[in-house]
N, C-alpha and C positions, 0 to 999 in steps of 0.2 A: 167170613173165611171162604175164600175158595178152594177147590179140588181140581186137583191141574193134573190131564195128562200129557207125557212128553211122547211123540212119537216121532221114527226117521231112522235115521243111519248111524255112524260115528260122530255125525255133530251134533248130536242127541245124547250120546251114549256118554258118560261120563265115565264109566266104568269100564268103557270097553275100545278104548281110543287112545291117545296121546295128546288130544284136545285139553288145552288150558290145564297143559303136565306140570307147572310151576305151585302147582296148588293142590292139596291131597280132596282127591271126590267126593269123600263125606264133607265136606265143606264148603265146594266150590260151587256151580250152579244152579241145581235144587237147592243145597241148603238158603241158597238169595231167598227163596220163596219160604220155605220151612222157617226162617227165625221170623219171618212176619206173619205166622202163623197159618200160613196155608197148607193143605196137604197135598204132597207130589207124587205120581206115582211112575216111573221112566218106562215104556214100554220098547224105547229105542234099542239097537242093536246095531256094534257094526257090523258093517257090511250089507245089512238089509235089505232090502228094495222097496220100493211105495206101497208095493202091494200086498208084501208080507207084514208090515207094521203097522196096515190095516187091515187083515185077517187076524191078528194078536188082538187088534180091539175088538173087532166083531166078535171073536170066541169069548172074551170077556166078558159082554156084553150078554152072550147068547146063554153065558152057565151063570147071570144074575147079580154082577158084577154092579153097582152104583156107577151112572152115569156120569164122566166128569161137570163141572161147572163149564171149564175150559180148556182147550188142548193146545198144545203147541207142537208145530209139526216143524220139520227140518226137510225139505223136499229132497231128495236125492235123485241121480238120474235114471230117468223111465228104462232107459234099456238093460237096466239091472234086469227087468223082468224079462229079455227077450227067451232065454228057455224054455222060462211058464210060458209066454206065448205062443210060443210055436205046438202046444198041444189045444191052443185055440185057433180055428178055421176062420173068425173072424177078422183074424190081424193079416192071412194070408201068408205065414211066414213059413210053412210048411215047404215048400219050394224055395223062390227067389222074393228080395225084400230092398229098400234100401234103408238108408237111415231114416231122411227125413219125415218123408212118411209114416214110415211105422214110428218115430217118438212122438207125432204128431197122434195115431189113434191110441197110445198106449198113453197117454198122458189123457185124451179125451175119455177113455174108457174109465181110467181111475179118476179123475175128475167127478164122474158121473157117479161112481162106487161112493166115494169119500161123502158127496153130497147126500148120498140114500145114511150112510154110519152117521152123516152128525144129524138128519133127522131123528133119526133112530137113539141117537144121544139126547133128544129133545132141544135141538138145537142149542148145542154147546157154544162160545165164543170161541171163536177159533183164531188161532196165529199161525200165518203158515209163512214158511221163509226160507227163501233161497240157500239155498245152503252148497252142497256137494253138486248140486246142478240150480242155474239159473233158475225163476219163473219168467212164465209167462204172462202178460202186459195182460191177458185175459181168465188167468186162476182165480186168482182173489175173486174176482166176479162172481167166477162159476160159483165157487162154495162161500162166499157172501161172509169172506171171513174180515173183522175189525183190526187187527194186526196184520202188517206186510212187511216184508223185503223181498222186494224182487230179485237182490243178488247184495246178501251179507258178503260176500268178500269182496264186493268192487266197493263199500263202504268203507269196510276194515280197510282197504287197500289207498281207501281215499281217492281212488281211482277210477273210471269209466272203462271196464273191460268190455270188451266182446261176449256177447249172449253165448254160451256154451253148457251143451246140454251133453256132453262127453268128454271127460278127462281124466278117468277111471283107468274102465275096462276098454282101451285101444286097440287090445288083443281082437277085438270087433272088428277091427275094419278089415281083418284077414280072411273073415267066415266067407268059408265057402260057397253061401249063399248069399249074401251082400252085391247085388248088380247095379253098385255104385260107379260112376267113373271115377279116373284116377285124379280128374280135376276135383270134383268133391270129396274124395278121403284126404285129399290132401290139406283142403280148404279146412276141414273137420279135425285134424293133425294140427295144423297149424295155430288154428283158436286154442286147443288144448294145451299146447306147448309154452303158447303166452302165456296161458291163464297157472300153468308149473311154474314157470320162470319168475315170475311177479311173487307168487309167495314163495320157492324158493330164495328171493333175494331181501324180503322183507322180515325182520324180526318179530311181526304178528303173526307170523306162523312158525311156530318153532320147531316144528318137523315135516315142514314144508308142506302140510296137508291140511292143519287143523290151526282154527283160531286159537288164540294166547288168552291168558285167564283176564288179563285188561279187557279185552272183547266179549268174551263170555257173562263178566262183570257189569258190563254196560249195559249189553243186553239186557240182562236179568234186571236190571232198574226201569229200562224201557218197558219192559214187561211186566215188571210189579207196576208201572203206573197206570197201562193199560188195564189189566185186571182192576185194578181202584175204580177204575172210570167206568166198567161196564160190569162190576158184580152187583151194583142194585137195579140193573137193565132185564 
C-alpha cells in the first residue's frame, strides 16, 4: 500500500475547483487511488502557488506528520509567488524585474526547496506534472522525480502548444514594476491567449480552465501503474 500526497493548485484540488465537475469529489480522483487501497492525503488548494503547497508539507512534516511513500504534485505558475518575492532581496524584485528572469530564479529557487522537502521525505517517489503552467525540459531532473508531464494540457489537448508559464494572473503584465518591453508582454499575452482559446473550445475542459473527469480518470490509472511499478523500489 502506498501513501500518496497530492500537492499544487486547482488541478490538485478536487474539492476546491470545477476540475472533472461531471463527477462528485468523494469519488473522483483520490478515490482511483483509495479503492486500490492506497492512502491519499490532498494537500492542494486552489489558487495556491508552488511555494505555499510546499510549506503545508514542510509544516507537516516539521509537527511529525508520516512521510509520504509518494507525492504527486501539479506544478502551477511560479509567479504566483511574485509578492512573497518581492520581500526577498534575492529575486531583486523590490525595484524593477521582468518576467523572464525572475520565473526563471523563482522556479530555480523552488526547485532547489522542493529537492531539500523530498530529502527530508526520505526520498519520496515523486510525480510532478504540468499542470496550470508548463514544466520545464530540466525539472524532472532537478528533483529526480519517476513520473512526468511536461504539459498535461497539450496531451489532453492532443495538441503541441506553446511553453507558457503565464495564463492566470495577466493582471502582471501591468505591474508597475515590470521593465518588460511591449514586444515581450505581448509575445507573453499572446502564448496565453492560445493556450485560453484551445481549451475554451475543447470539451476536455468544461469550464474552460480545468481537465474533464475522462482526464483526471486517465491519469489516475497512469499513476496507479506508476506507484505498482516503484512501490517495492
Amino acid at each position: 500500500m502506498a501513501y500518496i500526497w497530492i500537492l499544487g493548485d486547482s488541478w490538485g484540488d478536487t474539492w476546491g475547483t470545477h476540475g472533472g465537475s461531471e463527477i462528485a469529489p468523494d469519488i473522483g480522483f483520490e478515490h482511483q487511488f483509495e479503492k486500490n487501497g492506497h492512502k491519499i492525503k490532498c494537500l492542494a488548494r486552489a489558487g495556491m502557488s508552488n511555494r505555499t503547497t510546499r510549506k503545508i508539507a514542510e509544516t507537516a512534516l516539521n509537527k511529525g506528520a508520516q512521510p509520504p511513500t509518494h507525492v504527486i504534485q501539479f506544478w502551477t505558475e511560479p509567479l504566483r509567488d511574485l509578492n512573497l518575492c518581492k520581500t526577498f532581496d534575492q529575486f531583486g524584485v523590490n525595484t524593477m524585474w521582468n518576467f523572464h528572469s525572475l520565473n526563471k530564479d523563482i522556479t530555480e529557487y523552488e526547485m532547489t526547496s522542493l529537492y531539500q522537502l523530498k530529502t527530508k521525505m526520505k526520498n519520496s517517489h515523486w510525480a510532478l506534472i504540468g499542470g496550470q503552467c508548463d514544466l520545464a525540459n530540466s525539472q524532472p531532473k532537478r528533483l529526480k522525480s519517476s513520473f512526468t508531464l511536461l504539459s498535461w494540457r497539450s496531451q489532453i489537448l492532443e495538441k503541441e502548444l506553446p511553453k507558457c508559464f503565464l495564463v492566470g494572473d495577466l493582471d502582471l503584465l501591468q505591474d508597475k514594476c515590470n521593465n518588460d518591453n511591449v514586444e515581450t508582454k505581448q509575445e507573453i499575452l499572446d502564448i496565453a491567449q492560445v493556450t485560453r482559446d484551445e481549451m475554451s473550445k475543447s470539451p476536455k475542459f468544461k469550464d474552460n480552465a480545468h481537465p474533464d473527469w475522462q482526464s483526471y480518470k486517465q491519469l489516475s490509472q497512469n499513476l496507479l501503474s506508476w506507484i505498482d511499478n516503484t512501490s517495492h523500489l
